[in-house]
C-alpha positions as CSV (number, residue, x, y, z in Angstrom):
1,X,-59.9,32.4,-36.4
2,X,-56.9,30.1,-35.4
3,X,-54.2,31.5,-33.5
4,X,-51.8,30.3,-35.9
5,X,-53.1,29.4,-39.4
6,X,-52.1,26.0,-41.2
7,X,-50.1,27.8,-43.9
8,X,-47.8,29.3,-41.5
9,X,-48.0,25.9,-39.1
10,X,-45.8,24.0,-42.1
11,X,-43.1,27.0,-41.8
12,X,-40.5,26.7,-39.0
13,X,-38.5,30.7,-39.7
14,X,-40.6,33.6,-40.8
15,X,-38.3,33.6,-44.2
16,X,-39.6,30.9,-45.4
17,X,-43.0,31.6,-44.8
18,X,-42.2,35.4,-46.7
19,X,-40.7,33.0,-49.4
20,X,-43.4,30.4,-50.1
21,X,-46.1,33.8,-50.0
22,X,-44.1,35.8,-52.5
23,X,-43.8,32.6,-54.8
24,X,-47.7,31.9,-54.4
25,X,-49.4,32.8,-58.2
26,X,-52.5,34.6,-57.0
27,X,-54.6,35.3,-60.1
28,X,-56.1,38.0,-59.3
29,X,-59.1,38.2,-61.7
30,X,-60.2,34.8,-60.1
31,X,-58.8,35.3,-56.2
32,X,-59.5,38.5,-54.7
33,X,-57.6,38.3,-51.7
34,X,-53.8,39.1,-50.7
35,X,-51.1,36.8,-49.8
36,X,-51.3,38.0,-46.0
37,X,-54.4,37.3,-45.7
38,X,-54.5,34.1,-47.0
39,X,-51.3,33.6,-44.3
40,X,-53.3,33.7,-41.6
41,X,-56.5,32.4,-42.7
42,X,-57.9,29.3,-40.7
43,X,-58.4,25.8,-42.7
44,X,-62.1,26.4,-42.7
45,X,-61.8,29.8,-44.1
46,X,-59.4,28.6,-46.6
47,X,-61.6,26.2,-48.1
48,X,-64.5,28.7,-47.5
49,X,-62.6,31.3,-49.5
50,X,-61.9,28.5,-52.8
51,X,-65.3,27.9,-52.8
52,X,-66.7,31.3,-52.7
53,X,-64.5,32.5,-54.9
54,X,-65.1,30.0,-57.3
55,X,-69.0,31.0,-57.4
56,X,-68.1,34.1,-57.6
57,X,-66.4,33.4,-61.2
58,X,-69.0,31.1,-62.4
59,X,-67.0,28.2,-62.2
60,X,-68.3,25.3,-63.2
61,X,-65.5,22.3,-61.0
62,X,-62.9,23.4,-58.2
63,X,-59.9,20.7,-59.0
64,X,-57.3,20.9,-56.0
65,X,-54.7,17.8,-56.0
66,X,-50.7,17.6,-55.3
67,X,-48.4,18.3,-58.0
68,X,-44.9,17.8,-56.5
69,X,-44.4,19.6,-54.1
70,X,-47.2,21.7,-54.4
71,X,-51.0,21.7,-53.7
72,X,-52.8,22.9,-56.8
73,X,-56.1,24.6,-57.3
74,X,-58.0,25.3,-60.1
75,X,-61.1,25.9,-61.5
76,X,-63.0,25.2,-64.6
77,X,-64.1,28.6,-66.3
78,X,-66.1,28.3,-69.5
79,X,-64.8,24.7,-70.0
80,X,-61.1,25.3,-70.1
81,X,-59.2,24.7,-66.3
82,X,-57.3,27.7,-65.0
83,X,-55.0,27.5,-62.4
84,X,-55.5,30.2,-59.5
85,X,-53.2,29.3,-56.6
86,X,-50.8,27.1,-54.9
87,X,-50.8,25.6,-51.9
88,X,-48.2,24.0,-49.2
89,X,-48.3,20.5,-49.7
90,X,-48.1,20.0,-46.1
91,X,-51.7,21.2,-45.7
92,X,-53.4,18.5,-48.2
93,X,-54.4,16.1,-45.5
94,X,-55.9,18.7,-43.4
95,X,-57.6,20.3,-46.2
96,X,-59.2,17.1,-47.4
97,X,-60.4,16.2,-44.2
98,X,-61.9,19.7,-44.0
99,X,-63.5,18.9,-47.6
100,X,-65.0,15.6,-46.1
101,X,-66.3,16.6,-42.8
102,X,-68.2,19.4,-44.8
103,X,-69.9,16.7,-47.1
104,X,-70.4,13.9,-44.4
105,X,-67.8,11.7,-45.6
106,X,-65.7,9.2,-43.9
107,X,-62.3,10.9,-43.0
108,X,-61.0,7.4,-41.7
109,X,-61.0,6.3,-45.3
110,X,-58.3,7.3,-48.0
111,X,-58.3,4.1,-50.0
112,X,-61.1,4.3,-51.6
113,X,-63.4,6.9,-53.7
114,X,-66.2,8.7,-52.1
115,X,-68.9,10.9,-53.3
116,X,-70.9,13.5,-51.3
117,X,-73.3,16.4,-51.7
118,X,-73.3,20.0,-49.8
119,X,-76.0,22.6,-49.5
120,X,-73.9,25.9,-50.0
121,X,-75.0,29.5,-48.9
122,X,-73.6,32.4,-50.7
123,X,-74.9,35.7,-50.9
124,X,-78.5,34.5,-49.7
125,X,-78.7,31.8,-52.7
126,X,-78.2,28.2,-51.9
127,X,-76.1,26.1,-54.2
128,X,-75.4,22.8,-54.4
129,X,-72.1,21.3,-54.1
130,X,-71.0,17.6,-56.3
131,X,-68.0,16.3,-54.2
132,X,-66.0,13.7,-55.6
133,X,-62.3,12.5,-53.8
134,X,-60.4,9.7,-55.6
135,X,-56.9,8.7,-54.2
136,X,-54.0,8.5,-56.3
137,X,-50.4,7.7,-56.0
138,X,-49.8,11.0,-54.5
139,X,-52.7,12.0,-52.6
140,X,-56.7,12.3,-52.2
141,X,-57.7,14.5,-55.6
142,X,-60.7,16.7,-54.9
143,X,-63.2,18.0,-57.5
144,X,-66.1,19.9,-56.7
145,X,-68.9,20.7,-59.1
146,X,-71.0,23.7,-58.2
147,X,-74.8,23.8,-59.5
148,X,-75.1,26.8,-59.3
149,X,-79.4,27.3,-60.7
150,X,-78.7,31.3,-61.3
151,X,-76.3,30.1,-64.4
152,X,-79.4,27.7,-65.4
153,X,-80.6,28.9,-68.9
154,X,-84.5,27.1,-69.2
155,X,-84.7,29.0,-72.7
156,X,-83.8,27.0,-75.9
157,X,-82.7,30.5,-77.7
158,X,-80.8,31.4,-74.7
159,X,-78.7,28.4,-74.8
160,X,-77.6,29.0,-78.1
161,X,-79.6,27.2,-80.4
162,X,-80.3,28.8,-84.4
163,X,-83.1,30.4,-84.8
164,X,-83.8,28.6,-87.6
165,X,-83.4,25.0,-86.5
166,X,-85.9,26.2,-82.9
167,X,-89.3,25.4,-84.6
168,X,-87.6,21.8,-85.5
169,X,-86.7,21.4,-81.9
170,X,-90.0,22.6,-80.6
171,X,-91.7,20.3,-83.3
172,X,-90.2,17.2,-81.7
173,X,-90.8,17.8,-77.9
174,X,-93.8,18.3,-79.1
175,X,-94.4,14.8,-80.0
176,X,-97.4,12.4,-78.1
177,X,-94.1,9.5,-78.1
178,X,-91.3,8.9,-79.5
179,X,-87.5,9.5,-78.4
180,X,-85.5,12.5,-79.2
181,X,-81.6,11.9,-78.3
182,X,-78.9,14.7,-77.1
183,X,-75.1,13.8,-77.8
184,X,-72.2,15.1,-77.3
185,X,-69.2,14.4,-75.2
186,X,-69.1,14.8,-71.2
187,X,-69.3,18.5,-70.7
188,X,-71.1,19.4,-73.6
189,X,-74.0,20.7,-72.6
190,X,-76.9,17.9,-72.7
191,X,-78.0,17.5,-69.5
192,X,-78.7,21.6,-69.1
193,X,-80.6,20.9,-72.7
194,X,-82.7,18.3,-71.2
195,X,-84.0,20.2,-68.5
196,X,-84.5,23.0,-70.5
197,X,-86.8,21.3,-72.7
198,X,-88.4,19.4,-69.9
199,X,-89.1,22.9,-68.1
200,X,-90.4,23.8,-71.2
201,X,-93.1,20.5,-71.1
202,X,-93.6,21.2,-67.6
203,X,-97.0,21.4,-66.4
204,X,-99.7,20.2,-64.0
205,X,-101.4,17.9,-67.3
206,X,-98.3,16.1,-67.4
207,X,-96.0,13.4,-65.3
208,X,-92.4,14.0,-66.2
209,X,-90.4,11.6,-64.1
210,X,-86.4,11.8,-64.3
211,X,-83.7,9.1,-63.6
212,X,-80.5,10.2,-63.3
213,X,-76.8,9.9,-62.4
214,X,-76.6,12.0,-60.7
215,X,-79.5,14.8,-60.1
216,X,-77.8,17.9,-61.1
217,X,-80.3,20.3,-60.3
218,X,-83.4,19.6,-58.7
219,X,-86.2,20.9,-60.5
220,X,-89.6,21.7,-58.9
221,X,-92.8,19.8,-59.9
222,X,-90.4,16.9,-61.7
223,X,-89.7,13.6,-60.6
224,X,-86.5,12.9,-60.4
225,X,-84.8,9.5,-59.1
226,X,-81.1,9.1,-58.8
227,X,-79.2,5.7,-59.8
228,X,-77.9,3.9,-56.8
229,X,-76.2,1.0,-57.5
230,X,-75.6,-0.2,-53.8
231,X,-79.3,-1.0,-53.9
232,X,-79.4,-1.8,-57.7
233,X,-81.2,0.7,-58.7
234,X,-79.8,1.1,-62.2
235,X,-81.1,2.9,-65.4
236,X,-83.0,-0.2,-66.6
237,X,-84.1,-1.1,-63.0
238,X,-84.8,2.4,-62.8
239,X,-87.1,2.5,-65.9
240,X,-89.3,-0.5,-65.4
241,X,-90.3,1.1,-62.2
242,X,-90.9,4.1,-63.4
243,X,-93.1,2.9,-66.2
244,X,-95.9,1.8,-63.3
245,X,-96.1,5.1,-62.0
246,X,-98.1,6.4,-65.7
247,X,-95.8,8.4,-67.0
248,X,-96.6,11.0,-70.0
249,X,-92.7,12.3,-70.3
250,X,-89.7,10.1,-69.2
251,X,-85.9,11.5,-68.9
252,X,-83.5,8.5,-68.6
253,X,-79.9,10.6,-68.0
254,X,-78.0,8.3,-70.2
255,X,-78.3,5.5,-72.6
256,X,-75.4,3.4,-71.9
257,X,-76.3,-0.3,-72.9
258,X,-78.7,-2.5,-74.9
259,X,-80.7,-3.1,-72.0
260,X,-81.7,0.6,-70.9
261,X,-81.6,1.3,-74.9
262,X,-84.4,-1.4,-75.4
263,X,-86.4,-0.7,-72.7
264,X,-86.2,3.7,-73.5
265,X,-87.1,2.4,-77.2
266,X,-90.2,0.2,-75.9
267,X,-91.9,2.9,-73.7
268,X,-91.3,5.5,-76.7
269,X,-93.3,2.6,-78.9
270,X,-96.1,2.6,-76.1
271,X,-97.1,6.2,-75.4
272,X,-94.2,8.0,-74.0
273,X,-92.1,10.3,-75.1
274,X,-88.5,9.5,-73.9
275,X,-85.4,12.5,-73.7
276,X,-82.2,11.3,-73.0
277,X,-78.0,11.3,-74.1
278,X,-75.6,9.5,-75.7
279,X,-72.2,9.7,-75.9
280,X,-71.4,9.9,-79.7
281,X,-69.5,12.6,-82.1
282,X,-72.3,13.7,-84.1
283,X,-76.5,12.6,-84.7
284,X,-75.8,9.8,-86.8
285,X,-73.5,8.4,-84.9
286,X,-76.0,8.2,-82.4
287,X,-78.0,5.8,-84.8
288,X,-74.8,3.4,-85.2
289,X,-74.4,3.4,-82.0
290,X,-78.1,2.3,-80.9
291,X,-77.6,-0.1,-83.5
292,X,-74.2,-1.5,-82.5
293,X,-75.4,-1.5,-78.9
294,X,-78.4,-4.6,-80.4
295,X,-81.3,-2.5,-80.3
296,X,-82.6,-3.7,-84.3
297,X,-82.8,-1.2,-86.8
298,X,-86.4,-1.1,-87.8
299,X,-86.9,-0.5,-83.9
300,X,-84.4,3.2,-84.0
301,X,-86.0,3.6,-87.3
302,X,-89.4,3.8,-85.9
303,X,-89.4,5.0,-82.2
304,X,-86.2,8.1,-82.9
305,X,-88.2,11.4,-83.9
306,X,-84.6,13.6,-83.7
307,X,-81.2,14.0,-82.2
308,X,-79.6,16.5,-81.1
309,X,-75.6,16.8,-81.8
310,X,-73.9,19.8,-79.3
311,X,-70.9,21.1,-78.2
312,X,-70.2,23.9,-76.3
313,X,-67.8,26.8,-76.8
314,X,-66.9,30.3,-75.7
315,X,-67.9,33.7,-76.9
316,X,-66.3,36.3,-77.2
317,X,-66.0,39.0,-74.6
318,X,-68.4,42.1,-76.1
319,X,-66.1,44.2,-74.0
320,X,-62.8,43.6,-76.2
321,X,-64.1,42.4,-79.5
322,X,-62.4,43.2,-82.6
323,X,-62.9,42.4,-86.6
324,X,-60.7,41.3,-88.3
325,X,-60.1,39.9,-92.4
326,X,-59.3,36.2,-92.9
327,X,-55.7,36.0,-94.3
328,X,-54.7,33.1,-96.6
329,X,-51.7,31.7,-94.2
330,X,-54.9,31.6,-92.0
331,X,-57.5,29.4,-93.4
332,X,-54.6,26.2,-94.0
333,X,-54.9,25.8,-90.6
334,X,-58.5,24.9,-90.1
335,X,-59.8,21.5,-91.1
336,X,-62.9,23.1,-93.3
337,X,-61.1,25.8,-95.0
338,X,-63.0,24.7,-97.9
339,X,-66.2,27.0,-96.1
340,X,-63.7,30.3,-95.4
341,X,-62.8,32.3,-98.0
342,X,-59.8,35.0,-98.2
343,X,-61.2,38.3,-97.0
344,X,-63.5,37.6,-94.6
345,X,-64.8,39.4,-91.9
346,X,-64.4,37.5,-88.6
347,X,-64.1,38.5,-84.8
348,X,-61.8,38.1,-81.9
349,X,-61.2,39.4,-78.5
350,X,-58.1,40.9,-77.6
351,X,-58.1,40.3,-73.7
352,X,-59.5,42.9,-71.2
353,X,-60.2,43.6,-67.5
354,X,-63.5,42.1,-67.9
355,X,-62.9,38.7,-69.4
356,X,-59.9,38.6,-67.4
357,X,-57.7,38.7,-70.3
358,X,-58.9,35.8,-71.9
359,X,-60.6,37.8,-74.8
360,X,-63.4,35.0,-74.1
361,X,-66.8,35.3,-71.5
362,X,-69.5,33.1,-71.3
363,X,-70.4,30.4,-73.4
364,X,-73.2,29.0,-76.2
365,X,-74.2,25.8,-78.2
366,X,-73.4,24.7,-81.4
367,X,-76.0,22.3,-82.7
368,X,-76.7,19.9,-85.4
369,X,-80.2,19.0,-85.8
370,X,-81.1,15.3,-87.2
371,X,-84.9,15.2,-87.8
372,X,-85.9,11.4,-88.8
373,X,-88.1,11.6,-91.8
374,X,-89.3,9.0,-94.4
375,X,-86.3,8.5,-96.6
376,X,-83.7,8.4,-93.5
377,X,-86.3,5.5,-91.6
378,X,-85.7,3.7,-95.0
379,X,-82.3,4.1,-95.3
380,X,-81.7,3.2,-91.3
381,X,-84.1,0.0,-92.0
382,X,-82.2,-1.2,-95.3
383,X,-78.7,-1.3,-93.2
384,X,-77.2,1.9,-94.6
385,X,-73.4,2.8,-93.3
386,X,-73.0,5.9,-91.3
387,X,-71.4,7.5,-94.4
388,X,-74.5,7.0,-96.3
389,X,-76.8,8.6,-93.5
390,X,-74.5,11.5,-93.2
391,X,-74.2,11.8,-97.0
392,X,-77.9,11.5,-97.1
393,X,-78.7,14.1,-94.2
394,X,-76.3,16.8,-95.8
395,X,-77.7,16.3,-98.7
396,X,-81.5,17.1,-97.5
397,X,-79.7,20.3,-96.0
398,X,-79.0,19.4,-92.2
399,X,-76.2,22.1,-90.9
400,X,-73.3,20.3,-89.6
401,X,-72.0,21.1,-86.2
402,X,-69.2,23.0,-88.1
403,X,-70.8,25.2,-90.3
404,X,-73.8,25.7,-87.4
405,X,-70.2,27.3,-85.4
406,X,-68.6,28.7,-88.5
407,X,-71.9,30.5,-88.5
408,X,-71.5,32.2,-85.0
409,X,-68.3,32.6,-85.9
410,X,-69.3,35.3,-88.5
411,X,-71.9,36.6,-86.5
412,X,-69.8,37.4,-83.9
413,X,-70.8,34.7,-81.1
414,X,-67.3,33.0,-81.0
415,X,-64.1,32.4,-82.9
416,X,-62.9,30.4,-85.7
417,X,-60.8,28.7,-83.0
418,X,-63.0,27.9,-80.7
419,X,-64.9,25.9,-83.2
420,X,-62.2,23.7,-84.5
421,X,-61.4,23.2,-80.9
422,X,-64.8,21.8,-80.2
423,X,-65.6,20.3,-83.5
424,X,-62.0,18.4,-84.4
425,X,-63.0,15.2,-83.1
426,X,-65.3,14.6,-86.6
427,X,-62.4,16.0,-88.6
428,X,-62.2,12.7,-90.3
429,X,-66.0,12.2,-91.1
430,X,-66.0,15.6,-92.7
431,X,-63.1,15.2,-95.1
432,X,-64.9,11.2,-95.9
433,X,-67.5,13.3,-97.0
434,X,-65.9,16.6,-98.7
C-alpha cells in the first residue's frame, strides 16, 4: 500500500479530506467497505475494490466518468444503472491510466477510443473483463463489461422462455437449414440466447463456427472468430470464409446490412443452418427489416424457419413478495389495459435486505415466438404490410411480447411495471391492431 493514498493526495487540510469522506454516498448493499478505508486505499486497490465489488453484485457494466465536479461510479444491476459512489475528480486521470495499463492500452493516447480485454481472478474463477474508454468534453468515460460464465444460463427454461412455446423453439434448432432470427434491442438478451441454443447443438457430429463482435464468452468446442475491421475482417468477409471451412451450424453475431443478410440467407438455402440477431421491436419487424435492407421477399419467405422477439426484465425478489388486487385508477395507466381486469391478483416486492431494497432480483425473458408456416411464406411473398403479418400471426394465436409478460406477471415472475417498461416501445403497433 501507498504511503499516502490518491484520495487524500488531492486534499491539502485534514478537514477537507473528513468533508469530502462524510459527503461520499457509499451504498452499502453494493460497496462493502467504509469511508476510511477507502481513504487510504492505493489507486490499484481502488480500482481493484470497484471491480470486485461489482462481481460480487452480479453486475453486468462498471460506468465511472466526471460529472462536475465529481467522479461517478456505477454499475448496471439487472439492467437498470445504480449509482454506488463518488469519487474526487482530481483522481480521474490517474484512475484511467490505472484502467489502461491493466488492459494493455496506450496511456499516451486520450484523443481517441480504445478497446481492451482483461483476464480477471476472483475468488478462484476467472472472468473476463470488456474495456471500452471514449473521451468526451470532460474526460476519458470508462465502461467495463464483466462476463462473468457463472451467471451464464445454457438452459432454454432457465432463461425464461414458456413452457409452452419450448417444443416450438426446440423444433426450429432442430432444423437440417434454414435461419432462425433473435431480436430485440441492445441488452436484451440475444446473444446469451444464442449460445444457449448453440450449447444445446453442440456436439462432436457437428461444426458450429461463430463470428462475432465481439466474443462475449468463449465457449469450448465452438469456433468462434471476432470482426476486426483493421484487417477487414467484417461479418460478410467473415462469412465467406467461413463457408470453406464445411460448416453444419453458423452463428453470424448480427445482421446489420444487405450484404451479410444475403450471404446468411444463401448458406441457410445451401445446407446450413444460420442463428443470428437483429435489431427490430418485435418478429415481424424483423421480416420488414430483411426486406427493407434488399434481401427479396420470396428469399426471407423461404430460407426464415422462426424469430425470436425478447426483452428482458426483472423479477421479483421471492424474499419480499407481496399480492396484491388490481384497482381501477391502476389499469389507465398501462397501454394494454384492455388484457387486466379490476380485481386481479398481481404481485410486487416491497424492498428488503436481500434485493437491496429494490423489491426486484434477478432477471428472465419475455418472448414472442414467430414460427414461419405456409400461409405467413404466402403472405411475406405477396408483399403484405407489417400490419397484415402481425394481424395475421395474432390471429393463428402467436403470444405477443406483452401478454407472454402480462403472463409472468400473474404468475408471479415480475411486475405489471416492469413489462410496460420493457414492452412500450411497440405501444403503437398494439393499439394499430386493438
Amino acid at each position: 500500500m501507498m504511503e499516502q493514498s490518491e484520495l487524500i493526495k488531492h486534499y491539502e487540510a485534514e478537514s477537507e479530506i473528513i468533508e469530502h469522506l462524510n459527503s461520499l454516498e457509499l451504498k452499502k448493499e453494493y460497496f462493502n467497505i467504509t469511508k476510511d478505508e477507502l481513504a487510504i486505499a492505493s489507486m490499484i486497490e481502488i480500482v481493484d475494490l470497484i471491480i470486485n465489488q461489482a462481481i460480487e453484485a452480479k453486475v453486468s457494466d462498471i460506468h465511472l466518468e466526471v460529472v462536475g465536479e465529481k467522479l461517478r461510479v456505477r454499475y448496471r444491476i439487472d439492467g437498470l444503472l445504480q449509482e454506488v459512489l463518488t469519487l474526487p475528480k482530481g483522481i480521474h486521470p490517474a484512475l484511467v491510466s490505472r484502467i489502461k495499463i491493466m488492459a494493455d492500452l496506450d496511456i499516451a493516447i486520450k484523443r481517441v477510443p480504445q478497446d481492451g480485454r482483461k483476464k480477471w481472478s476472483y475468488k478462484e474463477r476467472q472472468i473476463d473483463l470488456r474495456i471500452a474508454i471514449l473521451p468526451t468534453v470532460v474526460g476519458e468515460k470508462v465502461v467495463i463489461r464483466i462476463l462473468d460464465k457463472k451467471n451464464l444460463l445454457f438452459d432454454l427454461e432457465e432463461l425464461g422462455f414458456d413452457c409452452q412455446v419450448i417444443p416450438e423453439l426446440k423444433r426450429m434448432i432442430n432444423q437440417s437449414h434454414g435461419m432462425l432470427l433473435v431480436s430485440g434491442p441492445t441488452g436484451s438478451g440475444k446473444t446469451t440466447t444464442l449460445y444457449s441454443i448453440i450449447n444445446q447443438l453442440n456436439s462432436t457430429a457437428s461444426n458450429i463456427i461463430t463470428i462475432e463482435d465481439p466474443v462475449e464468452y468463449r465457449l469450448l468446442g465452438i469456433n468462434q472468430v471476432q470482426i476486426n475491421p483493421k484487417v477487414s475482417l467484417g461479418f460478410a468477409t467473415g462469412l465467406r470464409a467461413i463457408l470453406r471451412q464445411d460448416p453444419d451450424i453458423i452463428m453470424v453475431g448480427e445482421i446489420r446490412d444487405y450484404e451479410t443478410a444475403k450471404i446468411a440467407i444463401q448458406s441457410s438455402l445451401t445446407g446450413h443452418l444460420v442463428l443470428s440477431t437483429i435489431h427490430t421491436n418485435d418478429a415481424v419487424s424483423s421480416v420488414i427489416r430483411l426486406i427493407e435492407m434488399g434481401v427479396e421477399d420470396f428469399l426471407v419467405a423461404s430460407s426464415v424457419v422462426g424469430i425470436i422477439a425478447q426483452r428482458l426484465v426483472r423479477k421479483i425478489c421471492d424474499n419480499c413478495k407481496e399480492e396484491y388486487q388490481l384497482q381501477g385508477a391502476e389499469i389507465d395507466q398501462f397501454y394494454f389495459k384492455e388484457q387486466l381486469a379490476v380485481g386481479e391478483t398481481f404481485y410486487r416486492g416491497v424492498g428488503c435486505s436481500e434485493c437491496n431494497h429494490l423489491g426486484y432480483q434477478g432477471r428472465t425473458v419475455i418472448s414472442e415466438v414467430l414460427n414461419l408456416d405456409h400461409n405467413l411464406r404466402e403472405l411475406i411473398t405477396e408483399g403484405a404490410s407489417s400490419t397484415q403479418l402481425k394481424r395475421s400471426v395474432l390471429q393463428q394465436g402467436m403470444k405477443s411480447l406483452s401478454e407472454s409478460g402480462i403472463q409472468k406477471a400473474k404468475a408471479g415472475i415480475t411486475t405489471l411495471a416492469e413489462v410496460k417498461r420493457v414492452t412500450s416501445r411497440v405501444e403503437t403497433e398494439v393499439k394499430v391492431l386493438s
